[in-house]
C-alpha positions as a LaTeX table, in Angstrom:
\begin{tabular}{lrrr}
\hline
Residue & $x$ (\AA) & $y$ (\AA) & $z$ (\AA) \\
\hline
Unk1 & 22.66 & 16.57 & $-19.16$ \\
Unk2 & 20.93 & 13.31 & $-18.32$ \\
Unk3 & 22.31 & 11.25 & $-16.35$ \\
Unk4 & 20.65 & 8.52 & $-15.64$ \\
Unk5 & 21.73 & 5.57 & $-17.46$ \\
Unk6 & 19.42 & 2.77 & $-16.54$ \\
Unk7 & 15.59 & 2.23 & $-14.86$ \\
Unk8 & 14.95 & $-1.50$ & $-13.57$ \\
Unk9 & 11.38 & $-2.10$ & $-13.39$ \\
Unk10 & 9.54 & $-5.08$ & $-12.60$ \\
Unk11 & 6.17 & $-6.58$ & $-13.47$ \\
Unk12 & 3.68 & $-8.89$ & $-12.86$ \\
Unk13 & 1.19 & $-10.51$ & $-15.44$ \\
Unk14 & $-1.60$ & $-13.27$ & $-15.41$ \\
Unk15 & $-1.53$ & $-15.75$ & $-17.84$ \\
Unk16 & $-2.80$ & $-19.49$ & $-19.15$ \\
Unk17 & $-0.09$ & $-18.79$ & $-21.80$ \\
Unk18 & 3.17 & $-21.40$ & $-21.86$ \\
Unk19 & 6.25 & $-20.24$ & $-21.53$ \\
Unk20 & 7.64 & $-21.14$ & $-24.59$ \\
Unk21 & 5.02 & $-18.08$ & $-26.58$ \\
Unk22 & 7.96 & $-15.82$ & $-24.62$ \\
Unk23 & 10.58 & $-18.12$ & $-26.96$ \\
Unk24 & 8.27 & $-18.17$ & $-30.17$ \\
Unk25 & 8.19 & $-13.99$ & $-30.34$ \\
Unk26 & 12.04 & $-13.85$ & $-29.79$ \\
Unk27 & 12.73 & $-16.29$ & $-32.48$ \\
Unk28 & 10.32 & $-14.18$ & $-34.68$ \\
Unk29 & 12.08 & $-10.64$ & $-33.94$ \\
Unk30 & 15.11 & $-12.40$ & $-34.36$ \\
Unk31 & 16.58 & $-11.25$ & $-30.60$ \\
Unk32 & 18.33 & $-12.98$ & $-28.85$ \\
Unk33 & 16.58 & $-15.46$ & $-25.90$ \\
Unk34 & 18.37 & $-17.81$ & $-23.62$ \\
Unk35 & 17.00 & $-19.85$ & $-20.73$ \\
Unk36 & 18.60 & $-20.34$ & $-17.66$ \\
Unk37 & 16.95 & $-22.99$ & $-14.89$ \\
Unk38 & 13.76 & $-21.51$ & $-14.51$ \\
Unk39 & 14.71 & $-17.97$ & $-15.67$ \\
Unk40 & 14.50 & $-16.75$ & $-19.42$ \\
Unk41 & 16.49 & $-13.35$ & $-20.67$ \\
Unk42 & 15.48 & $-11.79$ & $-23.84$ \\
Unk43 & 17.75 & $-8.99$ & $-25.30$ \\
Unk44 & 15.58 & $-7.05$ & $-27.56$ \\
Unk45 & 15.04 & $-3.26$ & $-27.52$ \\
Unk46 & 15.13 & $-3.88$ & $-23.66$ \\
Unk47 & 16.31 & $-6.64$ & $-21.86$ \\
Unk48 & 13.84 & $-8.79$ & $-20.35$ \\
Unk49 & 14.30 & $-11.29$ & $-17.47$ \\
Unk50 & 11.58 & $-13.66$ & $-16.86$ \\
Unk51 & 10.42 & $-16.09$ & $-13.76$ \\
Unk52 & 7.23 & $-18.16$ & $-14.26$ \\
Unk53 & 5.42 & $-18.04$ & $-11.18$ \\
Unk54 & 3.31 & $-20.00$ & $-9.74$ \\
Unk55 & $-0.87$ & $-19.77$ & $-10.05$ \\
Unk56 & $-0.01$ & $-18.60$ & $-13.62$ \\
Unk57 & 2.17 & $-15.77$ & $-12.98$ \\
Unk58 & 4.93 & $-14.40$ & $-14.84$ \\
Unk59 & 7.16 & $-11.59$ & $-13.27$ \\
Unk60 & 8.65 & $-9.70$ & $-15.50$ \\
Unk61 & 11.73 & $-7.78$ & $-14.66$ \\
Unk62 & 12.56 & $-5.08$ & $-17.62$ \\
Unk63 & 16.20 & $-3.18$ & $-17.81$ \\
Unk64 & 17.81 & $-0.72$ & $-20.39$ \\
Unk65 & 15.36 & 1.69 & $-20.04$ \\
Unk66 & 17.55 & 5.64 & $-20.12$ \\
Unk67 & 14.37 & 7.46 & $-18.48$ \\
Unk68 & 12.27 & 6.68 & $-15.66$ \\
Unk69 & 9.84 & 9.22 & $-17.61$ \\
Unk70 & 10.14 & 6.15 & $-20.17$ \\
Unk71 & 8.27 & 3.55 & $-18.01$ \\
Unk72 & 4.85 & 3.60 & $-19.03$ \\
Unk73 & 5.82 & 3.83 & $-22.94$ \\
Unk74 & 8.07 & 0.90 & $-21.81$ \\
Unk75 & 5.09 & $-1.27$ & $-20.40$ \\
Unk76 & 3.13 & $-0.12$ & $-23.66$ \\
Unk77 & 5.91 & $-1.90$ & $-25.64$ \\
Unk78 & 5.82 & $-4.69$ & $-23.48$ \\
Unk79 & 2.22 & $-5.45$ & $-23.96$ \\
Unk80 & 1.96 & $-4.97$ & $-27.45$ \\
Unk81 & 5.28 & $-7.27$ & $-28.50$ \\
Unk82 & 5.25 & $-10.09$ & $-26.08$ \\
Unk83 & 2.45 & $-9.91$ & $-23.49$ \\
Unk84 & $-0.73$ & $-9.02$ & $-25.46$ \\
Unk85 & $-4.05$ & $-7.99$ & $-23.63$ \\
Unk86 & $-6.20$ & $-10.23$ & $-25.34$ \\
Unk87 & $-3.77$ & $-13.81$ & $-23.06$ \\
Unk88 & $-1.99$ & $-11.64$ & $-21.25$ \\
Unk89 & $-3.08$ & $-9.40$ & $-17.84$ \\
Unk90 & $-0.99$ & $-6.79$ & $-15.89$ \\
Unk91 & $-1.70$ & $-7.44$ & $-12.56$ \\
Unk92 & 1.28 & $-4.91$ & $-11.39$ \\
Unk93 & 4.27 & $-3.32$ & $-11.98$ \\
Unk94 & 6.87 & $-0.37$ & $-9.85$ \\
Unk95 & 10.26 & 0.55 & $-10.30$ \\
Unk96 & 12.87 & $-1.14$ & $-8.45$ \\
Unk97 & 16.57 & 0.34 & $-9.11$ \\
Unk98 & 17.58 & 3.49 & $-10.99$ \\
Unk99 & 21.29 & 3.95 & $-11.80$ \\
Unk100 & 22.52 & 7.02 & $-12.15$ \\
Unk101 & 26.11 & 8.43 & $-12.87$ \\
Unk102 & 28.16 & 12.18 & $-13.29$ \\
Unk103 & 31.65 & 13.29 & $-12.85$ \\
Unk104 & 32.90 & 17.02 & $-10.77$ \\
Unk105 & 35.73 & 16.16 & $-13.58$ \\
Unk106 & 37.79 & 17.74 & $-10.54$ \\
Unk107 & 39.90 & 15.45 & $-7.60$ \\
Unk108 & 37.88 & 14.78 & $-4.34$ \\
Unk109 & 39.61 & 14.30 & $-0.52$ \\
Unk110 & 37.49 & 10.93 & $-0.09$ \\
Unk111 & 38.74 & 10.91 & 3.73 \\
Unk112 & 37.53 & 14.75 & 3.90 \\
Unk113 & 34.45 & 13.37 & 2.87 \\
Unk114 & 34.24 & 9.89 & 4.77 \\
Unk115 & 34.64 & 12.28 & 8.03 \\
Unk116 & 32.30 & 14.67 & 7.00 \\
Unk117 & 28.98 & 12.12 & 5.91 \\
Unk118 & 27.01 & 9.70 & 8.28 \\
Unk119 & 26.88 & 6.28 & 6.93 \\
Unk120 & 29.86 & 6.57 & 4.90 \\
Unk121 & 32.45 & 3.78 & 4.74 \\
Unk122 & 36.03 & 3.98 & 3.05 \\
Unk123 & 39.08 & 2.16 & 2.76 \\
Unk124 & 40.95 & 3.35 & 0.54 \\
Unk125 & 43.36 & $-0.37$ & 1.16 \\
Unk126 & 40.91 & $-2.25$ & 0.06 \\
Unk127 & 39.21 & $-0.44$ & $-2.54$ \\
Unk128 & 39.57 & 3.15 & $-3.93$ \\
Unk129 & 36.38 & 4.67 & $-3.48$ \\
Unk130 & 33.74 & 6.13 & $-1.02$ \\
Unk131 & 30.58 & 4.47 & $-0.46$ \\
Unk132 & 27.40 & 6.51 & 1.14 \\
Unk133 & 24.42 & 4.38 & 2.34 \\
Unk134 & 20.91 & 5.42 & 2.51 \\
Unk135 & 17.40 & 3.78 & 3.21 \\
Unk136 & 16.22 & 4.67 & $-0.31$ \\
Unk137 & 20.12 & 3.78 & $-1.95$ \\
Unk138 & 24.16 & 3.85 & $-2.57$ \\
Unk139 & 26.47 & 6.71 & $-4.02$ \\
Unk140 & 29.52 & 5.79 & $-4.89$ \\
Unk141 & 32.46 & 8.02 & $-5.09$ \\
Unk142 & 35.54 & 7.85 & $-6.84$ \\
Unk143 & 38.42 & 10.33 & $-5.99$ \\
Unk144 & 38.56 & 11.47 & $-9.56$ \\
Unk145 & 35.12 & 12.58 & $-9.33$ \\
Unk146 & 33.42 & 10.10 & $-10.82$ \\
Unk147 & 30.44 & 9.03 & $-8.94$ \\
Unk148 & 27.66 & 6.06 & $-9.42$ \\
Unk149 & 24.28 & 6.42 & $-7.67$ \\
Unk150 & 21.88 & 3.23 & $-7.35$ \\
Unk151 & 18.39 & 2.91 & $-5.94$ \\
Unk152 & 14.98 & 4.24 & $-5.69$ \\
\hline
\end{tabular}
């Protein structure tokens, strides 16, 4: 059973290209590509979120992605559709947030649990679920057994 249900990675290329070449290979895959202020999202097979940088850098932050075993078949794809080797260079690129998410599909004692872990914090008054805090991320847990991990 896999459950982890999305990798956000981020990356960083060199180029003399203008922004708008982003725009132009959208508008010819026919995906949808928005621009916000100084940030663009394309929604294509993933979704992309782009910042111009300065010195003619573009970080590229990439989301959608089911596997982080996916990631360098993922940076393939993003070099060969929008950020071609022969105007584009990858100067860098890591993983910066995996999601991940289960259920026990049985009830959990939250306050059992909130006594029991270090760095735990619930309340069940002002919101109905556990929440675990690590250096590396967050779990958290619902009392039906639902839980949602996020982080690296």
């Amino acid at each position: 059973m896999e459950c982890i249900k999305n990798v956000k990675i981020s990356a960083i290329f060199k180029s003399d290209k203008p922004v708008l070449s982003f725009f132009n290979i959208a508008e010819t895959r026919k995906v949808s590509c928005e621009q916000k202020r100084n940030i663009i999202v394309i929604k294509d097979f993933y979704t992309l979120t782009i910042f111009q940088k300065p010195k003619n850098k573009y970080h590229i932050n990439i989301t959608k992605i089911k596997s982080w075993t996916c990631i360098n078949k993922v940076i393939d794809w993003l070099i060969h559709i929008y950020c071609n080797t022969h105007c584009f260079q990858l100067v860098t690129y890591q993983i910066d947030n995996i999601t991940a998410s289960f259920d026990f599909k049985q009830h959990i004692c939250l306050q059992y649990l909130a006594n029991s872990i270090k760095n735990s914090r619930y309340n069940p008054e002002r919101f109905h679920a556990l929440y675990i805090k690590t250096s590396n991320g967050t779990a958290i847990i619902i009392k039906s057994g639902k839980v949602k991990i996020l982080g690296c």
